[in-house]
N, C-alpha and C positions, 0 to 999 in steps of 0.2 A: 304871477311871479315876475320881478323886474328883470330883464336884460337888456344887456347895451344893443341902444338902435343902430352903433354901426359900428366895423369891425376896426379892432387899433390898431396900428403898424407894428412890425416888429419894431424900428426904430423908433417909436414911442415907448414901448417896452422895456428896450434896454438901454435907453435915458431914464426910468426910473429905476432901474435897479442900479444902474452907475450910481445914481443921486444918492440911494436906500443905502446902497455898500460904504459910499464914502462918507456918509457921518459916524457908520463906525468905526470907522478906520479913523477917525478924527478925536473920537472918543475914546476909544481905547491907548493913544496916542497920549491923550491929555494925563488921565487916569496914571497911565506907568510915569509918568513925570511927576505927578502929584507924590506918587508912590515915592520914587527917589527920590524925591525932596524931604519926606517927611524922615525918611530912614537915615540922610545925610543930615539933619537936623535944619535948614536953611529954609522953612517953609515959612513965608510971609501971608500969606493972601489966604491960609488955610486954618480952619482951627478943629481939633481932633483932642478928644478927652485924654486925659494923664489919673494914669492910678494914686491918690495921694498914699494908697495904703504900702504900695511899693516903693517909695521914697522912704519910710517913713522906717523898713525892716532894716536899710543896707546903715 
């Protein structure tokens, strides 16, 4: 069975959980912005399907 030959720091440790936490936080970030963009109608960069069927009732 593999084990690590030697033992990690705490401070290696919680340099990667700093690392791991902060792309979600960067992601979830981006995501709500996407989100209000698409709701405010203003979204350039993004493309997201349109029902032609509900155009098509009103």
């Amino acid at each position: 069975m593999a084990v690590p030959k030697k033992k990690k720091s705490k401070s290696k440790r919680n340099q990667r959980h700093a690392v791991w936490k902060g792309k979600a936080a960067i992601a979830a970030q981006r995501a709500l912005s996407i989100g209000k963009s698409v709701l405010t109608g203003k979204a350039q960069g993004f493309v997201y399907p349109i029902d032609e069927a509900e155009d098509s009732e009103e």
